[in-house]
C-alpha positions as CSV (number, residue, x, y, z in Angstrom):
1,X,-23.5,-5.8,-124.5
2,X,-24.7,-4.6,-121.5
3,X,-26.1,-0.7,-121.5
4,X,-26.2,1.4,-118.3
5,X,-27.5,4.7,-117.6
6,X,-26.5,7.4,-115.1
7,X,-28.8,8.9,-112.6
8,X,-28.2,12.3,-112.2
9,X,-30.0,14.4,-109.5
10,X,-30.4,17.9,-110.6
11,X,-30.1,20.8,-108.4
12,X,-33.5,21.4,-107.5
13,X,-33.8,17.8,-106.0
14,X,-31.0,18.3,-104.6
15,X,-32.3,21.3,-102.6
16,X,-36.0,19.5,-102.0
17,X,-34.4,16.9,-100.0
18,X,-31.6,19.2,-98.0
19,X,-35.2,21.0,-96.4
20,X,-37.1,18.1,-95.7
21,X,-33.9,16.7,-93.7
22,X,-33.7,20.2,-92.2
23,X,-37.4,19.9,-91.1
24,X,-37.8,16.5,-90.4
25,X,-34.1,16.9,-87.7
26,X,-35.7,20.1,-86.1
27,X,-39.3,18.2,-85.7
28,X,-37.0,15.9,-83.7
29,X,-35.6,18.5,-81.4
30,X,-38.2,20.2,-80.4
31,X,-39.8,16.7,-79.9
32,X,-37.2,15.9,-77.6
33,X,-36.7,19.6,-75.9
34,X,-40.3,18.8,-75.1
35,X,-39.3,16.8,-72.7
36,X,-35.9,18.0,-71.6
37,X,-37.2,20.6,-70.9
38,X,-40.3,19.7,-68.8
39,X,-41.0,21.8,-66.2
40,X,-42.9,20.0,-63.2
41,X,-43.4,22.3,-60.4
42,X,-43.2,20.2,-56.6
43,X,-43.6,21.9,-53.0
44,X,-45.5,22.1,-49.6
45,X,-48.5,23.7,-50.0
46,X,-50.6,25.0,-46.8
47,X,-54.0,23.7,-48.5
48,X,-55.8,21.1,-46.2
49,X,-52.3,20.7,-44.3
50,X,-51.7,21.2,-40.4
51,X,-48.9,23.6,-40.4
52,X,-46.6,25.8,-42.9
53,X,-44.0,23.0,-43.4
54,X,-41.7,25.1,-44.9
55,X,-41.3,28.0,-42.3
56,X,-41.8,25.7,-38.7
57,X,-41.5,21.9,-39.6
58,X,-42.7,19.6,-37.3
59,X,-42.8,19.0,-33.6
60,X,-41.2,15.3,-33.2
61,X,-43.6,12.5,-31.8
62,X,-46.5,14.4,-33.3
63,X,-48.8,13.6,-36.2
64,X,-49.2,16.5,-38.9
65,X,-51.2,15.9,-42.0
66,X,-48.4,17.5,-45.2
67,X,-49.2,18.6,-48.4
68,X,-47.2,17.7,-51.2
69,X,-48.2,19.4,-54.3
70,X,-47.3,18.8,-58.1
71,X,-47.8,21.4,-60.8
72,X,-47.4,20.3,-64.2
73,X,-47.0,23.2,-66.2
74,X,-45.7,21.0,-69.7
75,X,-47.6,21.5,-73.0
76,X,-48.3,18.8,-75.3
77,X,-50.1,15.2,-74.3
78,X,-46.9,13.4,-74.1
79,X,-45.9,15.8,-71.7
80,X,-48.7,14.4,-69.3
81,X,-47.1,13.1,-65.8
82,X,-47.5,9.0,-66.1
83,X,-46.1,8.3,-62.9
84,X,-45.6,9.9,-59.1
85,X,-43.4,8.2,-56.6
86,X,-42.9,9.7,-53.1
87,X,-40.5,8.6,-50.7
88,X,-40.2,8.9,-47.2
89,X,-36.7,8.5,-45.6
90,X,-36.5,6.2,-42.7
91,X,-38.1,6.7,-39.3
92,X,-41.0,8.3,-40.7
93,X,-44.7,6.5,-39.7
94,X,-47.6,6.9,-41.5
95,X,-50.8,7.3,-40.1
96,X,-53.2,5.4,-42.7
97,X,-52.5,3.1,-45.5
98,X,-52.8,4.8,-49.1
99,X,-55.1,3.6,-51.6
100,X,-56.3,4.7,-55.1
101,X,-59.8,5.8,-53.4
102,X,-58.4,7.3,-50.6
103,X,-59.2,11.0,-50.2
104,X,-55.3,11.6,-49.4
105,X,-55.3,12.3,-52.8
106,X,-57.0,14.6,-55.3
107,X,-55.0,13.1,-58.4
108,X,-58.2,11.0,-59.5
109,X,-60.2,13.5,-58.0
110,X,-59.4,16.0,-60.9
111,X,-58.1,14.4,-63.7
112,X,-61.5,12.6,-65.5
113,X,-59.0,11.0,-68.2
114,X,-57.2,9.2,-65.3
115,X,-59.1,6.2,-64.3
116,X,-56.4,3.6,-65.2
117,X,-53.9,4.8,-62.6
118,X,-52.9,2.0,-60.5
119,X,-51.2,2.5,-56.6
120,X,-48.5,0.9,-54.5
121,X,-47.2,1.4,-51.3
122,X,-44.1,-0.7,-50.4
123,X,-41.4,-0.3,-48.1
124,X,-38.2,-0.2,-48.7
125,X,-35.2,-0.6,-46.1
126,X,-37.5,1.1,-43.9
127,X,-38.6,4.0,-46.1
128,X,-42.5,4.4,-47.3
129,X,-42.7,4.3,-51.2
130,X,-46.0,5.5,-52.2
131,X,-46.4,5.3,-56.2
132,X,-49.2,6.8,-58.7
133,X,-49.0,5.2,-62.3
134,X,-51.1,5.8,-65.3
135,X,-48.8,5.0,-68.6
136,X,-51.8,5.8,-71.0
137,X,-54.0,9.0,-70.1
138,X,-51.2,10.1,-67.3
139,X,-51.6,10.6,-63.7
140,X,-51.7,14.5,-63.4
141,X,-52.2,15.8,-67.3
142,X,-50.6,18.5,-68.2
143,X,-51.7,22.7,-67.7
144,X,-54.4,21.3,-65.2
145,X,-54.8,23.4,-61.6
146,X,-52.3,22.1,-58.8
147,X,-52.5,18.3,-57.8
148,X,-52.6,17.2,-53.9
149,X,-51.0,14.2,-52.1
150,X,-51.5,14.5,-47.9
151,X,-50.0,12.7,-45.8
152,X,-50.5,11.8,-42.3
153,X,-46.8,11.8,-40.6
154,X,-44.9,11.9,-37.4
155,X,-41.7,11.0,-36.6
156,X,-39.4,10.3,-33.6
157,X,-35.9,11.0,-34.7
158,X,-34.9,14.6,-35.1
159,X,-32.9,16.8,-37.9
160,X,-33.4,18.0,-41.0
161,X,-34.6,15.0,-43.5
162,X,-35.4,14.6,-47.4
163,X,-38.9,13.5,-49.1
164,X,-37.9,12.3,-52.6
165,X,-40.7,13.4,-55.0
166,X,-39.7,11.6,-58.8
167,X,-42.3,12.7,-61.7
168,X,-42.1,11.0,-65.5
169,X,-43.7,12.5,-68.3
170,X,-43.7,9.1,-70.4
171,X,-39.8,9.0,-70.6
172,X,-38.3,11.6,-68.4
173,X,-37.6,11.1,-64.5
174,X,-37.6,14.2,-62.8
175,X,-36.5,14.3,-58.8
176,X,-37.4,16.7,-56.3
177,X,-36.1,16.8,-52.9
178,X,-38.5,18.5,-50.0
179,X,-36.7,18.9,-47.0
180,X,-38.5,19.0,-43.5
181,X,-37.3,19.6,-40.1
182,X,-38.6,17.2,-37.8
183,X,-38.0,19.5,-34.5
184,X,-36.8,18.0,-31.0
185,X,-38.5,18.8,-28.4
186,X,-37.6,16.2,-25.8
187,X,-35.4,17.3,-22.7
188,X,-32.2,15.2,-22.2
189,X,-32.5,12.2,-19.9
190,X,-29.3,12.3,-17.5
191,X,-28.9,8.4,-18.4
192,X,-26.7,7.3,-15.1
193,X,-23.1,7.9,-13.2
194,X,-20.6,6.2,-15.4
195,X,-18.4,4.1,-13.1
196,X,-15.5,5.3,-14.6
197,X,-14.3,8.4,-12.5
198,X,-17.1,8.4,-10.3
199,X,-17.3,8.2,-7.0
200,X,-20.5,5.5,-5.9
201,X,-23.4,6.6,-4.4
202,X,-22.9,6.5,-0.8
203,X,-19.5,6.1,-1.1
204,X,-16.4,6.9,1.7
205,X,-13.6,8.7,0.0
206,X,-10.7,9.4,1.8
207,X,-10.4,12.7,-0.6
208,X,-10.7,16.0,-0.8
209,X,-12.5,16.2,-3.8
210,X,-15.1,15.1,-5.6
211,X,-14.9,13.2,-9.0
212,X,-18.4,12.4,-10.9
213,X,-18.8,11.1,-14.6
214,X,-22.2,11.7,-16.3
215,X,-23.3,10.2,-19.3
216,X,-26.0,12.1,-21.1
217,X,-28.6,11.0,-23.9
218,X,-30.3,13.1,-25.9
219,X,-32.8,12.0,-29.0
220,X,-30.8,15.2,-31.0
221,X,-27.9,16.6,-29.5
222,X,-27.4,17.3,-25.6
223,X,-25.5,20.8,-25.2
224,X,-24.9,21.6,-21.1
225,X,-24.5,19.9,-18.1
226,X,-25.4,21.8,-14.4
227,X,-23.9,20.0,-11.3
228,X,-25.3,21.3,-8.2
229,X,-23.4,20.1,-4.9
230,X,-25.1,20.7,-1.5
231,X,-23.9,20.4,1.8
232,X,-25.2,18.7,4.7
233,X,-26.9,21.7,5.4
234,X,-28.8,22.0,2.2
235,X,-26.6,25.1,0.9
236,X,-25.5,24.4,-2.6
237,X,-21.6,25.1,-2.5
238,X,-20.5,24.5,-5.9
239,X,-22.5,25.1,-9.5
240,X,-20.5,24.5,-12.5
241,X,-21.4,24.0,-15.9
242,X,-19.9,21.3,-18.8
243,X,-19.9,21.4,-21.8
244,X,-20.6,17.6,-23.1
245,X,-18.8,16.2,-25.8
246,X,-21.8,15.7,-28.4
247,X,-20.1,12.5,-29.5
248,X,-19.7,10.7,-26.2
249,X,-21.9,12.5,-24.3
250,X,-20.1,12.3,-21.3
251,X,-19.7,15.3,-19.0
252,X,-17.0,14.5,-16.3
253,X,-16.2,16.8,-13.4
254,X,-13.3,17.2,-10.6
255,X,-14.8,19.7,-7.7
256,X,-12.4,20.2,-5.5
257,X,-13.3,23.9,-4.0
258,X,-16.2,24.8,-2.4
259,X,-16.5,27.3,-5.6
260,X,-15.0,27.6,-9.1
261,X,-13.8,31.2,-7.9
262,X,-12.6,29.7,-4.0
263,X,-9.8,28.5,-3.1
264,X,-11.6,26.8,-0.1
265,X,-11.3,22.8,-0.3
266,X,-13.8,20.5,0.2
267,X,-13.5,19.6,3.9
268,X,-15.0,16.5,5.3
269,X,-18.6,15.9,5.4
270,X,-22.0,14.7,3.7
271,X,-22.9,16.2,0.1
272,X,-25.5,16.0,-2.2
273,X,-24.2,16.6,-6.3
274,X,-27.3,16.5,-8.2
275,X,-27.2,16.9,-12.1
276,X,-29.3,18.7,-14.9
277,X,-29.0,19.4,-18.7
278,X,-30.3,20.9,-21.6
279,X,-30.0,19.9,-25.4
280,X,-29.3,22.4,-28.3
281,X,-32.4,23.4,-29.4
282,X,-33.1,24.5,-25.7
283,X,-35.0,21.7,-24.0
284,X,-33.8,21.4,-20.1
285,X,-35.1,19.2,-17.6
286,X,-33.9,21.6,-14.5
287,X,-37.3,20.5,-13.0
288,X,-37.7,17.0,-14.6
289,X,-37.3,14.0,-12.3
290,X,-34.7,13.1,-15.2
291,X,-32.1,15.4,-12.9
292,X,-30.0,12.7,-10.4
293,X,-28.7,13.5,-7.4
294,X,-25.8,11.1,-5.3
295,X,-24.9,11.0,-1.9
296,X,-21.4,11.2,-1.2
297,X,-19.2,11.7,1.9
298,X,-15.7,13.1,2.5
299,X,-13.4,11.5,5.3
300,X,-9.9,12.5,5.6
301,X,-9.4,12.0,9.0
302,X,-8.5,8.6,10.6
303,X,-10.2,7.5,13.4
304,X,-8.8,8.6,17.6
305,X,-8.2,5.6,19.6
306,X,-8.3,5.5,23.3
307,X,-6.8,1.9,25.4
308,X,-8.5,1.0,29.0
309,X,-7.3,-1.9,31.0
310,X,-10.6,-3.3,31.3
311,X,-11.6,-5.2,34.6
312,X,-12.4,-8.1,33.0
313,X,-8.4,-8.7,33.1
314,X,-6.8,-11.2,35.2
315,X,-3.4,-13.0,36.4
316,X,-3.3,-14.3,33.0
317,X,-5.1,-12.5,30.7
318,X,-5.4,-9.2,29.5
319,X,-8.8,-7.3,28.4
320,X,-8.7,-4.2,26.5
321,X,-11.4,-1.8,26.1
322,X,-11.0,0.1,22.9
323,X,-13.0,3.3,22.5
324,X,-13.3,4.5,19.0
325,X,-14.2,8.2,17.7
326,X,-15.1,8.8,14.0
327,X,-17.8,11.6,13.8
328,X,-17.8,11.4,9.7
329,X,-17.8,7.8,7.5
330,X,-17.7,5.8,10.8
331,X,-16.0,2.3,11.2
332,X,-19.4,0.2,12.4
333,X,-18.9,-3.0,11.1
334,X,-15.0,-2.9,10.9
335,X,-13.3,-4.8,13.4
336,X,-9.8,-3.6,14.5
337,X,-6.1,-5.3,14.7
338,X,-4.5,-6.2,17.5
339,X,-0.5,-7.1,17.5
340,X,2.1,-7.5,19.8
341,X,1.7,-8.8,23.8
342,X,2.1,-12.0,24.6
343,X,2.8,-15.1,22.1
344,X,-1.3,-15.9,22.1
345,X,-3.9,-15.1,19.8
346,X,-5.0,-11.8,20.0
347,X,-9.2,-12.2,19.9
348,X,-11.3,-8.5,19.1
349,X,-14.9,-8.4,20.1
350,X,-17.5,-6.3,20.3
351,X,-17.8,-4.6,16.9
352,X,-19.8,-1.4,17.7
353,X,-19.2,1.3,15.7
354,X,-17.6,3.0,19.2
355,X,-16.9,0.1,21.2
356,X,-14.4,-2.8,20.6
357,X,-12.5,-5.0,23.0
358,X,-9.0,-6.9,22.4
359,X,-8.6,-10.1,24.6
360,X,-5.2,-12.1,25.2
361,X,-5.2,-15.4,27.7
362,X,-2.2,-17.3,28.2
363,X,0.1,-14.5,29.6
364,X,2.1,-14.6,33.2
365,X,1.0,-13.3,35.9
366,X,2.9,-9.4,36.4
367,X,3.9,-9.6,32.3
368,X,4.1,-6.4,31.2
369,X,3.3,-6.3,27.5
370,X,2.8,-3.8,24.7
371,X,0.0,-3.6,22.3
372,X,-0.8,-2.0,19.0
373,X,-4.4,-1.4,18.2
374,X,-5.2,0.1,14.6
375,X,-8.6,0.9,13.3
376,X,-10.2,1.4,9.8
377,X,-13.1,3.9,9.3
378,X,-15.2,3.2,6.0
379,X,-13.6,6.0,3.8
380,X,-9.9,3.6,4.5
381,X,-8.3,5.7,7.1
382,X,-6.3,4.0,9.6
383,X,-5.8,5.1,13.3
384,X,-3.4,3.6,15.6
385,X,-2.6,3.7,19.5
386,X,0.1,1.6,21.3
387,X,-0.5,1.0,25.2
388,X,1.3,-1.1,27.6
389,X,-0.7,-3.5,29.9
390,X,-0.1,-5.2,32.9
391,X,-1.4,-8.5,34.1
392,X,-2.7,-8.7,37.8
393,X,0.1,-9.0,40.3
394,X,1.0,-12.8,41.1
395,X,0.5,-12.4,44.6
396,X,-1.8,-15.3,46.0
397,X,-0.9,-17.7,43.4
398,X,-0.6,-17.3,39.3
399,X,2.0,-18.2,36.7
400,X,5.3,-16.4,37.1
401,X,6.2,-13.7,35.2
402,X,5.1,-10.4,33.8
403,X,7.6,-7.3,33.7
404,X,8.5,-4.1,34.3
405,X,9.8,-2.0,31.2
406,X,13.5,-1.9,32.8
407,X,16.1,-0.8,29.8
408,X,14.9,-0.5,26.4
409,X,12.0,1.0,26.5
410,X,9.3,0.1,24.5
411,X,11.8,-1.9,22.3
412,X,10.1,-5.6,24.2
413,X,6.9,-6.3,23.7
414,X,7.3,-8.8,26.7
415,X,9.1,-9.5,29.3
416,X,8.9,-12.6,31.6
417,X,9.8,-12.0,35.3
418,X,12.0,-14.6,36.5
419,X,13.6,-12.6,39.8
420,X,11.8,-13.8,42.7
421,X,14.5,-15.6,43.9
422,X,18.2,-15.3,42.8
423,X,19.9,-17.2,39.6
424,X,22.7,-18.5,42.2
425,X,19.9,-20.2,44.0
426,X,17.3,-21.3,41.7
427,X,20.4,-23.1,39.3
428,X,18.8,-22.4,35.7
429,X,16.4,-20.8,33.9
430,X,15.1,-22.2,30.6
431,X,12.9,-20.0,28.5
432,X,11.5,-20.0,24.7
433,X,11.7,-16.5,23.6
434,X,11.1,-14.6,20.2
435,X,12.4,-11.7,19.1
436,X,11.9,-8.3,21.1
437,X,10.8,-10.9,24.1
438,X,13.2,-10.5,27.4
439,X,13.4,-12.6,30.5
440,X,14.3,-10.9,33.9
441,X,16.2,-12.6,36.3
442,X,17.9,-11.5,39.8
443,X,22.0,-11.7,39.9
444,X,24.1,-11.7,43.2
445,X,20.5,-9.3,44.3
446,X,20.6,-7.2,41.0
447,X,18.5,-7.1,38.1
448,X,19.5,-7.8,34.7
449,X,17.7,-8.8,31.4
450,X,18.4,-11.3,29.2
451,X,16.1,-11.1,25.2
452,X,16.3,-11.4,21.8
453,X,16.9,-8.4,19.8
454,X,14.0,-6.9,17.1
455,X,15.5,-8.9,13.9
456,X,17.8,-10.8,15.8
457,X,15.9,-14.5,15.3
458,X,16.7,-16.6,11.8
459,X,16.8,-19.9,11.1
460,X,20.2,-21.2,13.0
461,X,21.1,-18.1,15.1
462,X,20.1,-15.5,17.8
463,X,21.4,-12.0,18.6
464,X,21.1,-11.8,22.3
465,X,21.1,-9.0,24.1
466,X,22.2,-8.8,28.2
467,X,21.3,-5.9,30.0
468,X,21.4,-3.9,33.5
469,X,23.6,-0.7,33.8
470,X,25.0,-1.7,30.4
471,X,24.3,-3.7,27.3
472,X,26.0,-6.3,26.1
473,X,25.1,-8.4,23.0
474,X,26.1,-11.7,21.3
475,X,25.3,-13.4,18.2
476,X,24.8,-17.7,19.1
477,X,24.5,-20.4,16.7
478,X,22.9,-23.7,18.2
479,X,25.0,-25.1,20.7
480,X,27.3,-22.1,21.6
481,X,27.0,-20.6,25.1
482,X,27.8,-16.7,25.5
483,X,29.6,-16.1,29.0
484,X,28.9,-12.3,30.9
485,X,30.5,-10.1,33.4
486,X,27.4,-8.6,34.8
487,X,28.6,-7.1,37.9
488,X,28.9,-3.0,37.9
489,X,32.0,-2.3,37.4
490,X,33.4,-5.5,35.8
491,X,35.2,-7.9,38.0
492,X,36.5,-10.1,35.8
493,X,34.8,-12.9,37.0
494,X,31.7,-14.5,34.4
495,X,28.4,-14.1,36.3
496,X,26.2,-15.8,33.6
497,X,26.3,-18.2,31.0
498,X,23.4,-17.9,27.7
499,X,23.2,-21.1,25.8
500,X,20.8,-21.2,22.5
501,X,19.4,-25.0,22.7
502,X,17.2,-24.9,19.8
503,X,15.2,-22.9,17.3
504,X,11.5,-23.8,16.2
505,X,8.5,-21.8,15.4
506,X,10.2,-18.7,15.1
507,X,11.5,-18.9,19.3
508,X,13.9,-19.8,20.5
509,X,14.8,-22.1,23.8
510,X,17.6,-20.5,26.1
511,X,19.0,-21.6,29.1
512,X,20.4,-19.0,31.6
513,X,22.9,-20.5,34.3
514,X,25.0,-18.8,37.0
515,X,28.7,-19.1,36.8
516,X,31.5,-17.6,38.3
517,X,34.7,-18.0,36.0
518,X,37.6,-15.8,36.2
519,X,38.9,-14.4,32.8
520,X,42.0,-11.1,31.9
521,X,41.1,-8.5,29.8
522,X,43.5,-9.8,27.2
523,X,41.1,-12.9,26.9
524,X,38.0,-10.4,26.7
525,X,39.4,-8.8,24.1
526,X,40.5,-11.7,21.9
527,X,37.4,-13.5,22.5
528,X,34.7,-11.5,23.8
529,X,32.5,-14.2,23.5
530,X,33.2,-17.4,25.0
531,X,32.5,-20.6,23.1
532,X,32.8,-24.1,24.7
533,X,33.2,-25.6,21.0
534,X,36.8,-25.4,20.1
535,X,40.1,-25.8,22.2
536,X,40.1,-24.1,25.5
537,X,42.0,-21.4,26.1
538,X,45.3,-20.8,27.7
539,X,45.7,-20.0,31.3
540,X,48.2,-17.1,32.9
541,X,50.7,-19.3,32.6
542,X,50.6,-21.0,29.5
543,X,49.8,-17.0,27.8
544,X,53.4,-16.2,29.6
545,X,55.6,-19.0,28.5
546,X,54.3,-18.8,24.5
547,X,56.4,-16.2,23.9
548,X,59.8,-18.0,25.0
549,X,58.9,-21.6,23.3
550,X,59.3,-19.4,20.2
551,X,62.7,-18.2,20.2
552,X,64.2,-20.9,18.5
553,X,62.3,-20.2,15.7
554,X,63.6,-16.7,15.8
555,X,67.3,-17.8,15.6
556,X,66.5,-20.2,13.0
557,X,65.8,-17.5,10.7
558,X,68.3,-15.3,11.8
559,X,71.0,-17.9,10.8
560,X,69.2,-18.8,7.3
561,X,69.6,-15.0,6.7
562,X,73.0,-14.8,7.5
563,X,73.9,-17.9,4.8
564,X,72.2,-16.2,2.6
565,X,74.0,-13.1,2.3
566,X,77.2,-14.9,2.5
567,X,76.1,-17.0,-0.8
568,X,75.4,-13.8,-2.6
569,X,78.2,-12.1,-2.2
570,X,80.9,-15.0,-2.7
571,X,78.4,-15.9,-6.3
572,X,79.5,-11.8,-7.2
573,X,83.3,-12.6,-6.5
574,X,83.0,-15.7,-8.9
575,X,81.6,-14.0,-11.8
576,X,83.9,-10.7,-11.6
577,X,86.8,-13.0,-12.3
């Protein structure tokens, strides 16, 4: 048999143990609050530094030595600092390298128990990490006087930035953020005119106003934006001040008075816009060659055009002497246009910004034709003159032809003269005409005009017009002849016939004969234009028996009617009974 015995634990045991556990679990907490509740004291300090971080920060693109102190005011020798890191944010630049026997520091300095501390400097996505480590006697031990880390520092990029300070009392990280204010004190640079919205420098605007983009950069934040414009007389007309958009930076203005109080427009001329800024902390580069200025000029008005016959003009060709007045953008270098005349090229010279000529060869002698010049100055503005020009008279030889500008005013452009002798005698004319071109011919010793009407030329057709003391007009296809009464009154007798030949190149070939046909006003009006084509019509005579060959067919159908009614009414007798 097996014996066992009870262990029983009296009270007083029982109470022994309860106090150590009670000791032994405070012991712990205090150990631990030890270092919860470390207290390691991290600022600026003044000693050995440049400036009072704190209160003024620093100028940017200047170097300033900074004092970053650490106070460790822990009790205990675990509650020694081990290890210091300091971190600069990006954009910062050191002036000189750290290393354990630099004077930058007076960690080592101080602290005799701290000769195993061991220094890094690394950099980390472009931050400076400078690290103290001592995991043994500690870097700064603790209730010792303040402990100094300088730094030599500048920086280019303004705004309010973070140095990370992280202190570890053998197993406790404690961060620290010291904020410093890097200050700008750069003017703006007025970067350029943005294309968008602007007008170019040196620009012609046909306008009356001026548009101007400006794009702004700043290192911190750019704030206003002066345009100045100035006058060809060196008075400033306009100031106005933008706002810019601190995203964009783009300041964009519309002047369009000569004041933002006037309601006077901008009236043509030379200006000057030149533009300034200033950022937000103040910095203005009114007098900094970083202001721009643009040239700009206003032209609203198109160009005056005056026509001379010049001398240089002959039987057959016409010289034009163009004159040209634009006081403002100018049109040198901008030749002109030249239509109408003749059915030759029209050839512009000279090319001075005053002086141009227009040349046409080829033409009849005595033509009479009509021109329309139009000129472009620089801003786009487009003048125009029409004239009418005579070749030199065909006397002592010449091509025939020319004009005079007879009905119709300045509906021809041309007009070929074709009366020096009568129609009766010379036979025929033949002519190739385009629209709003006219021949003139002499009939029975009066003048008449035979043309083409403006949009009366297609492919297969012409509208022809035919007139003296009256017009007359006619549509032909190819091949069809138009016959006219031109005598004043009418006679009833055809003096003229107009046959359409053929139609190329946009002209068409006519021939013009005399004829002398006799025709009634009942044939005028039933065919007002006479066609060879097609059956010819009927004489007097026929025109008065037509009506007698057709009463038989009247009694026909008289007598049809008649058996008709009868049939009805003897079909109603049969079906009553």
């Amino acid at each position: 048999m097996i014996h066992t015995k009870k262990l029983v634990m009296n009270k007083q045991a029982k109470n022994a143990l309860l106090g150590v556990l009670i000791f032994g679990v405070t012991l712990s907490i205090l150990f631990l609050m030890s270092f919860v509740l470390a207290v390691h004291q991290v600022s600026f300090e003044d000693w050995r530094a440049d400036v009072d971080i704190s209160a003024f920060g620093i100028d940017e693109d200047t170097y300033v030595v900074i004092n970053v102190t650490v106070n460790d005011t822990d009790t205990g020798s675990l509650a020694n600092i081990t290890q210091v890191n300091i971190t600069f944010p990006a954009g910062f630049i050191i002036a000189s390298t750290f290393d354990l026997n630099s004077n930058n520091t007076d960690a080592v300095a101080v602290n005799t128990k701290t000769v195993g501390i061991s220094f890094t400097n690394t950099t980390l996505g472009g931050r400076f990490v400078f690290s103290w480590e001592n995991l043994t006697g500690g870097v700064i031990q603790n209730s010792t006087s303040l402990t100094h880390f300088l730094f030599n520092v500048t920086s280019a990029k303004p705004g309010k930035f973070n140095i990370t300070v992280r202190t570890l009392n053998f197993s406790t990280f404690i961060e620290t953020n010291l904020t410093i204010v890097i200050n700008d004190t750069t003017i703006p640079a007025n970067k350029t005119f943005e294309s968008a919205r602007s007008f170019g420098a040196g620009s012609n605007n046909s306008l009356n106003h001026i548009s101007i983009n400006l794009s702004v950069g700043d290192n911190a934040f750019a704030d206003t934006v002066r345009f100045f414009l100035w006058n060809s007389t060196n008075d400033v007309i306009n100031q106005t001040n933008i706002t810019v958009d601190g995203r964009g930076r783009f300041a964009w203005i519309n002047i369009s008075t000569v004041s933002d109080n006037s309601s006077q427009g901008i009236s043509d001329g030379t200006y000057r816009i030149n533009a300034t800024a200033n950022d937000t902390t103040g910095n203005d580069n009114v007098t900094s060659v970083n202001g721009v200025s643009r040239t700009i000029i206003i032209d609203t008005v198109a160009p005056e055009i005056t026509l001379t016959k010049s001398s240089s003009s002959d039987k057959n060709k016409l010289v034009i002497d163009i004159a040209i007045t634009d006081s403002t953008s100018g049109v040198n270098g901008i030749a002109c246009t030249a239509t109408g005349g003749g059915t030759g090229n029209i050839a512009i010279g000279g090319g001075s910004d005053t002086s141009q000529t227009a040349t046409q060869e080829g033409l009849s002698c005595s033509s009479s034709n009509v021109y329309t010049i139009k000129c472009k100055d620089h801003a786009g503005n487009t003048g125009s003159k029409e004239g009418t020009f005579s070749t030199d008279s065909c006397s002592g030889g010449g091509s025939p032809g020319g004009s005079g500008p007879g009905p119709g005013g300045s509906q021809w452009i041309t007009t070929f003269i074709e009366d020096d002798e009568p129609l009766e005698t010379r036979g025929s004319i033949t002519k190739e005409l385009a629209e709003r071109h006219r021949v003139k011919i002499n009939v029975v010793g009066v003048v008449h005009y035979v043309g083409i009407l403006a949009d009366g030329l297609t492919g297969t057709s012409v509208t022809i017009q035919v007139s003296s003391s009256h017009e007359q007009e006619s549509t032909l296809n190819i091949g069809e002849t138009a016959k006219v009464d031109v005598s004043d009154p009418i006679d009833n007798v055809y003096d003229l016939s107009v046959t359409l030949n053929s139609i190329e190149s946009n002209k068409a070939s006519i021939t013009i004969l005399p004829i002398q046909e006799s025709y009634t006003l009942e044939e005028e009006e039933a065919a007002p234009e006479e066609v060879e084509e097609g059956p010819p019509a009927l004489g007097p005579e026929e025109l008065a028996a037509a009506p007698r060959s057709l009463a038989w067919l009247w009694i026909l159908i008289v007598v049809i009617g008649i058996v008709v009614v009868v049939w009805v009414v003897v079909r109603k007798r049969q079906v009553a009974k």
